[in-house]
Legacy VTK file of the C-alpha trace (Angstrom):
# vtk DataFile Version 3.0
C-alpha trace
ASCII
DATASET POLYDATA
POINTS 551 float
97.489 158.492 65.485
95.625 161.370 63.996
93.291 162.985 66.126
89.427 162.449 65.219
88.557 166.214 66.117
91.508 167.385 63.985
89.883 165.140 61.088
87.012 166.857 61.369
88.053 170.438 61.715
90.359 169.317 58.336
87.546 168.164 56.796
85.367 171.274 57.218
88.164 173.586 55.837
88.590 171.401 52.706
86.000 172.300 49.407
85.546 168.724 47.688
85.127 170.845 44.176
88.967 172.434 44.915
90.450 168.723 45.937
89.022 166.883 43.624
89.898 169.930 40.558
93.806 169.569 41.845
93.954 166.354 39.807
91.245 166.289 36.970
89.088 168.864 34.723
85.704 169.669 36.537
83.320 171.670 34.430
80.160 173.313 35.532
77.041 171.202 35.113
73.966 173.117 37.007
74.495 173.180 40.364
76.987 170.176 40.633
80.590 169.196 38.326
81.162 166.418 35.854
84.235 165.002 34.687
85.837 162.379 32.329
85.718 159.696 35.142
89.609 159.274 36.530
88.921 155.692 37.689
88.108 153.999 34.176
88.047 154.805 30.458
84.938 157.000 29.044
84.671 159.654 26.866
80.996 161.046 27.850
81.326 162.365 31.375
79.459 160.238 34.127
81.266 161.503 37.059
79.418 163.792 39.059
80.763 165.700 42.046
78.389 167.961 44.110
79.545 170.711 46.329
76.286 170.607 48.227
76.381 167.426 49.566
80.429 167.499 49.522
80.711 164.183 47.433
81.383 162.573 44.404
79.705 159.660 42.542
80.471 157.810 39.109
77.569 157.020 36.779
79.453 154.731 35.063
81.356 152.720 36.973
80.013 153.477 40.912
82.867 154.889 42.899
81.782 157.122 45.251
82.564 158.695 48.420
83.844 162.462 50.090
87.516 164.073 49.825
89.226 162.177 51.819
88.096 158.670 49.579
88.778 160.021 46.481
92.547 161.206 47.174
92.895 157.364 49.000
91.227 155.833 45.771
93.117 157.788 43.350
96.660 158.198 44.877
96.503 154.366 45.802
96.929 155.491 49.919
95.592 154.659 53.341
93.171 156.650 54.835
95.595 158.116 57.522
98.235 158.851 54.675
94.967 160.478 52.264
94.279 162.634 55.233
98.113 163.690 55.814
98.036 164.364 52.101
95.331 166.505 52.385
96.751 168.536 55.364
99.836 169.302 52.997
97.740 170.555 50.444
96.341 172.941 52.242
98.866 173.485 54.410
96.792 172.389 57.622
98.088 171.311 60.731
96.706 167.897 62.123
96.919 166.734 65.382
97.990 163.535 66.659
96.986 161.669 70.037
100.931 160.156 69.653
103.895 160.683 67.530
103.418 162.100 64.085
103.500 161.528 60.415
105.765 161.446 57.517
104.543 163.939 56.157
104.492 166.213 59.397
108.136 165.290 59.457
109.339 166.051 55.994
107.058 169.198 55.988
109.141 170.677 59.207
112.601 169.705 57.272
111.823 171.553 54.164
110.654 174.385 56.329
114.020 174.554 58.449
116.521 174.042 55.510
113.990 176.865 54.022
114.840 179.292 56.586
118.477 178.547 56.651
119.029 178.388 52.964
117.739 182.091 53.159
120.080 182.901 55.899
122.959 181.686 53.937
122.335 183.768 50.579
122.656 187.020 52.962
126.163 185.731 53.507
126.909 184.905 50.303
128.148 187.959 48.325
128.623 185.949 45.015
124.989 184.521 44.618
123.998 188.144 45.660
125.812 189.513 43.378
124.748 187.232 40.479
120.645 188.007 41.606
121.568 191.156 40.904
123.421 191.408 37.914
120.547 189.704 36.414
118.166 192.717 37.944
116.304 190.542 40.743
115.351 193.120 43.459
116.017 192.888 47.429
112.637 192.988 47.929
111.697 190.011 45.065
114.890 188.338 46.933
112.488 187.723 50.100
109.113 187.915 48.405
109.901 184.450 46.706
112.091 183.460 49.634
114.894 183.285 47.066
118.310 181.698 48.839
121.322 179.809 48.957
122.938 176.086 50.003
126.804 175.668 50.406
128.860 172.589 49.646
127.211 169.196 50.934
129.563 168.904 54.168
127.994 172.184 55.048
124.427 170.686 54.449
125.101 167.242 56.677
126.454 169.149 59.442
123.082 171.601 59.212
121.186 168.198 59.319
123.203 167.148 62.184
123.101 170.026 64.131
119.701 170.410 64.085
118.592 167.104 65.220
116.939 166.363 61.268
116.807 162.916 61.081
118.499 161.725 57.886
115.794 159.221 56.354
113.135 162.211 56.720
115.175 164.621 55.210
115.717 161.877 52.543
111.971 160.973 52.167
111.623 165.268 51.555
114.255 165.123 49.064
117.164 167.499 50.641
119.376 164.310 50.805
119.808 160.815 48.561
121.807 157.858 49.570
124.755 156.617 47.531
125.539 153.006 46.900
127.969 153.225 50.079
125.179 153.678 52.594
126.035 156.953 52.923
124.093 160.022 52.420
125.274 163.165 50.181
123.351 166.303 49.591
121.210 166.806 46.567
121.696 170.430 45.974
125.585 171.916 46.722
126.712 175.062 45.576
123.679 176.798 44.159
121.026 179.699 44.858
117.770 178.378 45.610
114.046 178.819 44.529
111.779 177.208 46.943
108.566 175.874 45.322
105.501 175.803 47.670
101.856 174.178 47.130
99.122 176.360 45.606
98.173 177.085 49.272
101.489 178.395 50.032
103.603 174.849 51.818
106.835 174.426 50.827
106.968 171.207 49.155
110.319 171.362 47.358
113.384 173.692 45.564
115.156 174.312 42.531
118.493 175.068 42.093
121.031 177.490 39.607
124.211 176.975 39.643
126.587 179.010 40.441
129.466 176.839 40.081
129.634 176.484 36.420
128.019 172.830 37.241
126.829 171.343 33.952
123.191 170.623 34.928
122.321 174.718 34.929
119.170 173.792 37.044
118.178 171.018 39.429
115.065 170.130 40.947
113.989 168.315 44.030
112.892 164.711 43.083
109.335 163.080 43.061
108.417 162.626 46.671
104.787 162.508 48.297
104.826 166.245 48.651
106.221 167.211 45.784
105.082 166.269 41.995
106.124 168.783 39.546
103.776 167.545 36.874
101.066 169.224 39.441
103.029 172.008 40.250
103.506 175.424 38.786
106.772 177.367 40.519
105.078 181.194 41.669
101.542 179.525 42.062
101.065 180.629 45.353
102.065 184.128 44.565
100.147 184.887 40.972
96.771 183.120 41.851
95.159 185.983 43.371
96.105 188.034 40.720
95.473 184.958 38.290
91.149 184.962 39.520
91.001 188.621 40.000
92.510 189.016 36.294
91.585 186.440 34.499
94.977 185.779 32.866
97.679 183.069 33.955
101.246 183.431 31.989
103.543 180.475 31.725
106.706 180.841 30.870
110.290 178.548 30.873
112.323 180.031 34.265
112.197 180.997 37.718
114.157 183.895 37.143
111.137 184.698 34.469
108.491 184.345 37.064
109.847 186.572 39.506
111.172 189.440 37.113
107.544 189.189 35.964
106.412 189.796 39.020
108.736 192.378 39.658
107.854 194.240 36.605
104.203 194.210 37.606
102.616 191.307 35.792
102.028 189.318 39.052
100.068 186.543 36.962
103.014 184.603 35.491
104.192 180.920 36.780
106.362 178.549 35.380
106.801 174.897 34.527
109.449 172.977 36.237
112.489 171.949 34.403
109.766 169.807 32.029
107.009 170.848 29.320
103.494 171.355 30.636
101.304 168.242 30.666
97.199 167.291 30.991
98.531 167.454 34.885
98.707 170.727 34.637
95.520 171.150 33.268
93.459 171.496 36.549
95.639 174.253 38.003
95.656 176.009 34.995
91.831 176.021 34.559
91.269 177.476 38.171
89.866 180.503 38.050
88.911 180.234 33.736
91.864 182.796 33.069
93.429 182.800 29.184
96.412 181.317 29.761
99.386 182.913 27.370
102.523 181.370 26.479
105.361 183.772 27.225
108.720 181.262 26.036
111.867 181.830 24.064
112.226 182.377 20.780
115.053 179.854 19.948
114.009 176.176 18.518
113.823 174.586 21.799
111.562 177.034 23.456
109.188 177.317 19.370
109.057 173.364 20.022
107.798 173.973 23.197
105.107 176.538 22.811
103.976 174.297 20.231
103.779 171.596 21.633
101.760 173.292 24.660
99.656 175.581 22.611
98.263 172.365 20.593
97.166 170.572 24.191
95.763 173.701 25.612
93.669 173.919 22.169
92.388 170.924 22.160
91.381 170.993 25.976
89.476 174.408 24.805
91.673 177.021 26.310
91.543 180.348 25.491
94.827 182.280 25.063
98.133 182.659 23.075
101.470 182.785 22.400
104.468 184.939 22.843
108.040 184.402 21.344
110.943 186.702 22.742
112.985 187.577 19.894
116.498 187.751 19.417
117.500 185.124 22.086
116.280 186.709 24.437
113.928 185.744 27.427
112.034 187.875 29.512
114.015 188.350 32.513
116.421 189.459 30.221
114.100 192.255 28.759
112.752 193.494 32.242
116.131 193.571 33.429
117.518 196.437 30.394
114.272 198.250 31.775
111.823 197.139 28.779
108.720 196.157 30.685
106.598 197.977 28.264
108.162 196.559 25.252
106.999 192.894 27.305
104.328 194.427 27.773
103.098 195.138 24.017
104.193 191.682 23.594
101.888 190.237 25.867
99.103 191.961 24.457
99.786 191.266 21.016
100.022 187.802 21.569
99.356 185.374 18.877
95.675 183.487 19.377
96.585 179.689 20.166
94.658 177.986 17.473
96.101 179.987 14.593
99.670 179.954 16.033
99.488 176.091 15.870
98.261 175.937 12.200
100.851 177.940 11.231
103.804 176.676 13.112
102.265 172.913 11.510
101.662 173.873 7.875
104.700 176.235 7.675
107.088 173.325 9.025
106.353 172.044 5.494
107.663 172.722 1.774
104.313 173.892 0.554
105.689 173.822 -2.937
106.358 170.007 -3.184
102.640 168.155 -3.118
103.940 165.546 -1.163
104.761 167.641 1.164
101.780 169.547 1.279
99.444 166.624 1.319
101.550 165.893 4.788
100.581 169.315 6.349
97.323 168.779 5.072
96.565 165.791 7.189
98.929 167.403 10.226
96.847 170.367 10.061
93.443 168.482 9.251
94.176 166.041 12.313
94.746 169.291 15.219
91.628 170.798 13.597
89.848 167.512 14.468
90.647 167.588 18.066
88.582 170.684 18.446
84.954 171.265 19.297
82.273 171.408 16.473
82.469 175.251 16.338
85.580 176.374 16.751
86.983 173.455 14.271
84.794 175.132 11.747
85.411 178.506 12.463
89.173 177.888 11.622
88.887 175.696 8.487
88.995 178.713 6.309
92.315 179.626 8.213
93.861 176.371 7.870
92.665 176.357 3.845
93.910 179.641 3.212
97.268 178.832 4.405
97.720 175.614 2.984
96.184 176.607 -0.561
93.384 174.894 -0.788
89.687 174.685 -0.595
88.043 174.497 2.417
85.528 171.725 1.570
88.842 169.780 1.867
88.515 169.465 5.474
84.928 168.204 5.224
84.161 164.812 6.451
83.949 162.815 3.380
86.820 163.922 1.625
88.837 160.996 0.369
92.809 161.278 0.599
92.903 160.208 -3.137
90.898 163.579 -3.867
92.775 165.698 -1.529
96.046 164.673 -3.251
94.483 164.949 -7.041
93.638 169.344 -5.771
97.168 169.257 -4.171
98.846 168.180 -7.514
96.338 170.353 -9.991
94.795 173.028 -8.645
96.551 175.755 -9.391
94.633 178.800 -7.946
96.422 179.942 -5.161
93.663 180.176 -1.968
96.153 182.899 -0.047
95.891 184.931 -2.879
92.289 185.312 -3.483
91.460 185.317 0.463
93.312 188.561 0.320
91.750 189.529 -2.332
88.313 189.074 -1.070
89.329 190.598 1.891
90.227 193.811 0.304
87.234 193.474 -1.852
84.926 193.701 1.907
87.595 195.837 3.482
88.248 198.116 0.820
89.590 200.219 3.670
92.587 198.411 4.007
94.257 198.471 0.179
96.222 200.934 0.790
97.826 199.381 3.816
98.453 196.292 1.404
99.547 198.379 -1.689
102.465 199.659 0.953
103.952 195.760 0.550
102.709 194.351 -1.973
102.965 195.087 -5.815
99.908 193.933 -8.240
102.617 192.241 -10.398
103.287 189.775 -7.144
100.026 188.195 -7.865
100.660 186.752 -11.090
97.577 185.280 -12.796
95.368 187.158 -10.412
97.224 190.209 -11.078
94.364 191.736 -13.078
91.810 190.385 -11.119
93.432 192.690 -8.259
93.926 195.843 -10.330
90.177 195.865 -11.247
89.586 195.520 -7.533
91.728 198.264 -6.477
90.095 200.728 -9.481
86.585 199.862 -8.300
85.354 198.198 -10.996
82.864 195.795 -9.066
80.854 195.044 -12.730
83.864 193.216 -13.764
83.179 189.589 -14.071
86.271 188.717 -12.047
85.783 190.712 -9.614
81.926 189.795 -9.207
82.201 186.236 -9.236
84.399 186.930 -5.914
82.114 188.905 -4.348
80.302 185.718 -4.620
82.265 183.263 -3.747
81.236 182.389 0.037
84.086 179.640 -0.178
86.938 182.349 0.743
87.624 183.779 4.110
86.755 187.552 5.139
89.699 187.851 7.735
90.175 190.664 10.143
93.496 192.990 10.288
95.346 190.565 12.257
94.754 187.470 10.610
95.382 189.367 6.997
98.594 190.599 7.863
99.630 187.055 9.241
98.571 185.557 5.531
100.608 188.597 3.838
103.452 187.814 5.782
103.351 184.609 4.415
102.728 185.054 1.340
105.729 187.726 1.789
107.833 185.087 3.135
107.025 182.649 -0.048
106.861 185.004 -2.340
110.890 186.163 -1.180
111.882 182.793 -1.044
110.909 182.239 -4.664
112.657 185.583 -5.911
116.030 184.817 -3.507
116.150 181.318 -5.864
114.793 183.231 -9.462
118.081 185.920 -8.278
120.494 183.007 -7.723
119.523 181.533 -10.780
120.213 184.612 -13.044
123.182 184.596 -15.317
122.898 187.794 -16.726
122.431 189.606 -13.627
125.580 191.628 -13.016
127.522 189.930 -9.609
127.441 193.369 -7.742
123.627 193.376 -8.200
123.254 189.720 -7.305
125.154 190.121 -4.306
123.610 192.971 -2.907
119.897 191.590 -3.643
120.489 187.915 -2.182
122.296 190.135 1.102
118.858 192.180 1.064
116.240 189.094 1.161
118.649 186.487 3.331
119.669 189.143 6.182
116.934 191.851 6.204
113.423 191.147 4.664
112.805 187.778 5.351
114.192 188.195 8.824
112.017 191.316 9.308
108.979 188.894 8.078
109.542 186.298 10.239
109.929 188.614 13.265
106.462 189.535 12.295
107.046 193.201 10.828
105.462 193.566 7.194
108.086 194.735 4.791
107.533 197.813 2.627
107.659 196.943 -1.116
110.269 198.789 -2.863
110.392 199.884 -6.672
113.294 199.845 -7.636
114.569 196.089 -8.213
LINES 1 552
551 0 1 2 3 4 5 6 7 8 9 10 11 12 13 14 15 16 17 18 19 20 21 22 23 24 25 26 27 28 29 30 31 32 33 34 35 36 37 38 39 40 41 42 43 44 45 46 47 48 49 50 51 52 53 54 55 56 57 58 59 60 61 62 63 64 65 66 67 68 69 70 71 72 73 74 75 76 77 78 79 80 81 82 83 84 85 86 87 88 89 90 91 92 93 94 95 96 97 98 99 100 101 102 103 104 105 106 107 108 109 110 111 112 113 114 115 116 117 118 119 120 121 122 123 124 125 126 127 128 129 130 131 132 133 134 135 136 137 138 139 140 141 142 143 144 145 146 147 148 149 150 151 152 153 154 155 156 157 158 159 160 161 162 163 164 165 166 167 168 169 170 171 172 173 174 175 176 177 178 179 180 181 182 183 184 185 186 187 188 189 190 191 192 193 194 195 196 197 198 199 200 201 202 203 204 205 206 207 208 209 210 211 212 213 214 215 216 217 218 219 220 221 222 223 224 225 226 227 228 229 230 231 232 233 234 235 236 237 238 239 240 241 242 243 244 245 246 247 248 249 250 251 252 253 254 255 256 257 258 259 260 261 262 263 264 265 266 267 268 269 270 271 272 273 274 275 276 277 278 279 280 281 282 283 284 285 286 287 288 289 290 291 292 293 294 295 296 297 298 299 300 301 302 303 304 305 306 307 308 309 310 311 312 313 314 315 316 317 318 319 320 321 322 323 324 325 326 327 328 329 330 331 332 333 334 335 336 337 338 339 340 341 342 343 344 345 346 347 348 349 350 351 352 353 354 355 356 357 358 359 360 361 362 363 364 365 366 367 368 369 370 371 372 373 374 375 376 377 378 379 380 381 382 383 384 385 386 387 388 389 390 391 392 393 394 395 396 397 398 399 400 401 402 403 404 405 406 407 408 409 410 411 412 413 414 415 416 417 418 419 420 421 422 423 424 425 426 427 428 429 430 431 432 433 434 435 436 437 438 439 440 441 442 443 444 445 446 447 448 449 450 451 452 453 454 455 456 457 458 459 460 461 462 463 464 465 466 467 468 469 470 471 472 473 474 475 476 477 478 479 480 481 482 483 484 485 486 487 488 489 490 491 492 493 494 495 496 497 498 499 500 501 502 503 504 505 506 507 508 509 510 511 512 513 514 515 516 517 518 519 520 521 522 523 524 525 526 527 528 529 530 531 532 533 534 535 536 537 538 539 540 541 542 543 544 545 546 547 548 549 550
């Protein structure tokens, strides 16, 4: 039995605002919190939790009550396990009048095997040796309490010999039991990363191979303490640098995480084995940081930063996106010594919102109006999941890229419409954005004029030599000045739309070069080399191509 005192004294170390934001979005609301209420469908907030008075209440459907009753109500516990839970969390020590607890017990397991898996990587010249051929420090080695676990017998006989009772070591997830009866060890053969609670308990581990085992990584499974969908690995470690900053990067691997840190940017954390979800929300929004994306640059890790970048969006994050090039990730860059190359990454890091649109149009043939009607509605759909404002303040973006007009994304348009401008209209939106950008900016033509030629812009190709000689009077060139439908962009966001424009235009001129008879082979060859392995490559890699003359 728990000790009343040691409720108490739990109780007056525990913030309701910080137990009840581990598992849902609380925003400010005057001097209390509201919240989408967890305990029944609503979309206008009605729960209301107050730090004053240390409780919470639901408008809409009544459920009430302190810390302790919402973790029992939510997690579907008793109140002595909602108490125990609690302890965990924040890694406080109850006391009991008899015995003890589950979670006492598997809390003192995964703090032995803890301390002995460490002990066992500073015999274990191979796993040291792989830690640092990929450039992990001694001193990152025991700042994340990095280790190593042998072959199972090793691991029973640990259990054994240190009185562990199997079915808690089982209920902490060290062990499983096989359809013999018998129990085997989970993790065998493989350097460990322990994960700990955002108050610094460890609550699980993962696991790299080093054995050439097919399954690269393996985490602990879902047990009361740990829940990876509520858990970011290097938490613990980065928050302090995650409030004082106000910056939180997530990227795909332990190894990331701690080469991050050891490189100096002490804010990153990592998902485990599994994408982020709304779970993750809470954690993330501790603190208000802008969260950035740091993943790889190959398919899986694009379809991930999508993915993520659209939910963070839509939940009004602020931050961005950063794809390593090359195959490589960023452990790999910090190791060769090119933290300031991840560096400049970081800090040029694509803005979430436009990143989406782009990765969602561009996964389209833009040139087929089926096609395009498809991105339309992709695009038109993301753009709905946003607030008022900002949803507005990206139309132009989203119309610019697609090649339409913006009053397509209004609320009346009717699909029959939108597909009758996709299959006629013939004026190219990209095109004059630029334009009128140039035409507000004039500051920036020659920058342009360095990769793009006037010819490029076919029927708008006078319309941009008048705006490049000055001549404002000219009717063209007036009736864009005018034309309040277009987007002014800023550098960023016009070099993005030249590069694809670039990009389009290339793709057009690699198929115009293919199709050319009288073009003699050596030419041809050389020219389809050219666009396939360097400029459209160099485009996509986000570098803007100078225009060259002489083809």
């Amino acid at each position: 039995m728990i000790d009343n005192a040691s409720i108490e004294s739990l109780k007056n170390n525990i913030d309701i605002v910080d137990v009840i934001g581990n598992f849902i979005e609380l925003r400010k609301a005057g001097a209390n919190y509201k919240a989408n209420c967890p305990f029944h469908g609503e979309k206008t907030p009605s729960f209301v939790v107050s730090p004053s008075k240390q409780i919470y209440h639901c408008f809409g459907c009544g459920v009430g009550g302190d810390s302790i009753k919402f973790v029992m109500e939510l997690e579907k516990l008793s109140y002595p396990e909602s108490i125990e839970k609690l302890a965990s969390m924040y890694n406080f020590s109850l006391s009991y009048s008899k015995g003890s607890s589950d979670y006492s017990d598997a809390k003192r397991v995964l703090e032995t095997i803890q301390t002995w898996y460490v002990k066992n990587l500073e015999n274990n010249d191979t796993a040291k040796q792989y830690l640092l051929s990929r450039g992990v420090s001694q001193n990152s080695i025991e700042h994340f309490g990095i280790g190593y676990v042998p072959e199972g017998a090793s691991v029973m006989h640990f259990l054994n010999a240190t009185l562990l009772p199997m079915p808690k070591a089982m209920e902490a997830g060290i062990i499983a039991q096989g359809e013999n009866g018998g129990f085997y060890a989970r993790l065998v053969e493989r350097i460990t990363f322990p994960i700990f609670s955002a108050s610094g308990s460890v609550v699980g581990f993962g696991g790299r191979t080093i054995s050439n085992h097919p399954a690269k990584y393996i985490n602990s499974p879902q047990t009361k303490l740990f829940n990876k969908s509520r858990l970011l690995y290097g938490y613990n470690l980065a928050k302090e640098s995650i409030y004082k900053n106000k910056k939180l990067i997530v990227c795909e691997g332990y190894l990331d995480v701690v080469m991050f840190h050891q490189a100096g940017f002490t804010e990153a954390v990592a998902s485990m084995g599994t994408a982020l979800t709304p779970e993750h929300l809470p954690l993330l929004r501790k603190g208000e940081p802008k969260v950035i994306l740091a993943y790889d640059g190959d398919k899986a890790g694009v379809a991930a930063a999508l993915k993520a970048a659209q939910m963070l969006a839509i939940a009004n994050f602020d931050g961005g996106v950063v794809l390593f090039p090359d195959g490589q990730d960023p452990a790999d860059l910090i190791a060769k010594g090119e933290s300031e190359a991840v560096a400049k990454l970081l800090r040029e890091a694509k803005p979430l919102i436009p990143f989406v649109l782009e990765k969602l149009i561009y996964s389209y043939d833009l040139n087929d109006p089926r096609a395009k009607e498809a991105a339309f509605g992709t695009a038109r759909q993301f753009l709905e999941g946003l607030s008022q404002i900002i949803k507005d303040a990206y139309i132009p973006m989203a119309a610019t890229l697609l090649g339409v007009a913006p009053a397509l994304f209004g609320g009346q348009t009717q699909p029959s419409r939108a597909r009758e401008s996709f299959s006629q209209r013939k004026d190219d939106i990209a095109q004059l954005s630029i334009l009128k950008t140039l035409l507000e900016k004039p500051e920036l033509i020659d920058s342009v004029l360095d990769v793009i030629d006037v010819n490029m812009f076919g029927g708008y190709a006078g319309l941009f030599s008048a705006l490049i000689n000055g001549e404002s009077e000219q009717p063209q060139v007036r009736s864009l000045a005018v034309d309040e439908s277009l987007q002014v962009m800023n550098e960023e966001e016009l070099q993005s739309v030249l590069r694809n424009f670039l990009i389009r235009h290339y793709d057009i001129k690699l198929k115009d070069i293919v199709a050319d008879r009288d073009m003699p082979f050596s030419k041809k060859s050389f020219l389809i080399r050219k666009i396939k392995a360097d400029i459209i490559p160099r485009l996509k890699k986000g570098e803007l191509v100078v225009y060259e003359t002489n083809w």
